[in-house]
C-alpha positions as CSV (number, residue, x, y, z in Angstrom):
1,X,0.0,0.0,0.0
2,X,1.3,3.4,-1.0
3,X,0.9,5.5,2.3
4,X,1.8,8.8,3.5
5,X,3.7,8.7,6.5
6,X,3.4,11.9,8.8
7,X,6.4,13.0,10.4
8,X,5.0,11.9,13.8
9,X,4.8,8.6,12.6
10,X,8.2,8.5,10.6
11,X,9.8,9.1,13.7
12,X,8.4,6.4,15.4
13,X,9.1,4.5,13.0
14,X,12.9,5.4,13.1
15,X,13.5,5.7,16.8
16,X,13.1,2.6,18.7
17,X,12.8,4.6,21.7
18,X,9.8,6.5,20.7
19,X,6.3,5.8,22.1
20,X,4.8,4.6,19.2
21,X,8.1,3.2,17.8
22,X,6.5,-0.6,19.0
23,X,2.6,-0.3,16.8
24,X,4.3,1.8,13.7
25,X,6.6,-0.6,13.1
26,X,4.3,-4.0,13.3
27,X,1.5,-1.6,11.0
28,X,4.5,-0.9,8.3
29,X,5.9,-4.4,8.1
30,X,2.4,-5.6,7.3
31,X,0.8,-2.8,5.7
32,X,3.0,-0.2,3.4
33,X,4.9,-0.9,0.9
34,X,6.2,2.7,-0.4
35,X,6.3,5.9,1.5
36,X,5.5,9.0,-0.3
37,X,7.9,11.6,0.2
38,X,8.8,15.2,0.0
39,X,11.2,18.1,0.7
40,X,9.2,19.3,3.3
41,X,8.4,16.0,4.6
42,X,11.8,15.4,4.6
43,X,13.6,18.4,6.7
44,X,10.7,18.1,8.7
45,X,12.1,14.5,9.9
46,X,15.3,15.3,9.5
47,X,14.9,18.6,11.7
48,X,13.4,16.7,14.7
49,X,15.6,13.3,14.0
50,X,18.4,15.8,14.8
51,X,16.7,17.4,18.0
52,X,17.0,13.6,19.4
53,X,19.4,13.4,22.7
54,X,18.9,9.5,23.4
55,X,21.0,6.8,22.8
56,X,19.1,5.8,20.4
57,X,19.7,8.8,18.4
58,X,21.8,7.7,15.6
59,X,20.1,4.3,15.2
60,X,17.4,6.6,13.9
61,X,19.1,9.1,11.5
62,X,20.6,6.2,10.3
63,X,17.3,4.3,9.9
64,X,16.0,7.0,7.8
65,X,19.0,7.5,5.6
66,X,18.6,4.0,5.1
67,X,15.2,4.6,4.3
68,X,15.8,7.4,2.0
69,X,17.7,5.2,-0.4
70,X,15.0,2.7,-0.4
71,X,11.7,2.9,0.9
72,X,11.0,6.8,0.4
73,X,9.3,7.7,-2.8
74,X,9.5,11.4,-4.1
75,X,6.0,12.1,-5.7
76,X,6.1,13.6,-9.1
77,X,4.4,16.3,-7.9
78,X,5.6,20.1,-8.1
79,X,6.5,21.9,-4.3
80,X,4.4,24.6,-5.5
81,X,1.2,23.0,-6.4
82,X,0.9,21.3,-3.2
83,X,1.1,23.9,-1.0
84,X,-1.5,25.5,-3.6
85,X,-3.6,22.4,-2.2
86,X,-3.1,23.6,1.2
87,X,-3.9,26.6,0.7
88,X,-7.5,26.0,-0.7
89,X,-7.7,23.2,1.9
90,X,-6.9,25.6,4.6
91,X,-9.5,28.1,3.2
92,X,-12.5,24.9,3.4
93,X,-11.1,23.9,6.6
94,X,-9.1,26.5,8.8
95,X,-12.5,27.5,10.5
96,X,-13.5,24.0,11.6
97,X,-10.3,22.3,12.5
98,X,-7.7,23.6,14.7
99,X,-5.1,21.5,12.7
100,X,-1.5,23.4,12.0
101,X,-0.1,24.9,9.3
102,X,2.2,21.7,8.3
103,X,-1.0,19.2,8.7
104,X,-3.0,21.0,5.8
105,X,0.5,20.7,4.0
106,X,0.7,16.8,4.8
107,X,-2.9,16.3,4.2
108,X,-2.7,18.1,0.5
109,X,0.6,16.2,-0.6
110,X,-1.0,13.0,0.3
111,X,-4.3,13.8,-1.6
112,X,-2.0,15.4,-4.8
113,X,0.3,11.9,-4.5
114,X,-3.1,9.8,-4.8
115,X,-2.4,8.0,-1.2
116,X,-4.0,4.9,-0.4
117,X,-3.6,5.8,2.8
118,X,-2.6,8.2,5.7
119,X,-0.8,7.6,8.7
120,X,0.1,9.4,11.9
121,X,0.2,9.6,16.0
122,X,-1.6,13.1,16.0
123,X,-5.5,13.2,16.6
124,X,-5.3,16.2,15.4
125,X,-3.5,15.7,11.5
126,X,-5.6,12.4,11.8
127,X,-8.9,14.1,12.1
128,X,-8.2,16.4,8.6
129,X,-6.8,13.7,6.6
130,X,-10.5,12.4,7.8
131,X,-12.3,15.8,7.0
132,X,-10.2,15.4,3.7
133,X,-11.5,12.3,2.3
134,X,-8.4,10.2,2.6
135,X,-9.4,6.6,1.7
136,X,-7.9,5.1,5.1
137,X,-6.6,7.1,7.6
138,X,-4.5,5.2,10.5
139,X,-3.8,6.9,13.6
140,X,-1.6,5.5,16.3
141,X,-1.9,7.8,19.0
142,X,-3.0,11.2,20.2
143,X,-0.8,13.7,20.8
């Protein structure tokens, strides 16, 4: 299943320390097969991967430039026309959800990428994706 990975999720996903690390990682070994990707997307993980002061920080930088190389699929998809999407999502939305900035972003580059599904550990991102019309939406956690 091609699925957009929040980077809540990501980072669980990479950091076996992280709260979530446990349930993302059982979901993606039986569920995704390709992660959609993008340059926000990706300084976004990278960014917080960085912030990490555990001892498990480098297993997870390393886990994601592992993943870069393999599992991370850049959508054909121009920076500009997605944040177009949030934009007009934001306008539909911004009244009714108290989502952030970045979730309209993740929520429009997974409906541009054509997503089979959308995954994350915030209620919040979890609840537009839903508002959106995401096909499945798969959260792990609130936060």
């Amino acid at each position: 299943m091609i699925t957009y990975v929040d980077s809540s999720a990501l980072i669980a996903w990479f950091h076996p320390d992280d709260e979530f690390a446990a349930v993302v990682t059982q979901w993606v070994r039986g569920t995704v097969t390709e992660f959609l990707w993008n340059p926000i997307l990706r300084l976004e993980v990278r960014h917080n991967l960085r912030k990490l002061r555990s001892p498990y920080a480098t297993t997870a930088w390393n886990a994601l430039r592992a993943a870069e190389r393999s599992r991370l699929r850049f959508g054909r998809d121009q920076l500009r026309a997605i944040i177009d999407d949030a934009d007009e999502l934001s306008a539909k939305h911004a009244g009714s959800s108290p989502a952030g900035t970045l979730d309209y972003f993740h929520v429009a580059a997974a409906l541009r990428q054509r997503a089979e599904a959308f995954a994350t550990c915030d209620k919040l991102h979890a609840e537009l994706a839903t508002t959106a019309n995401l096909p499945h939406v798969k959260l792990f956690g609130a936060s």
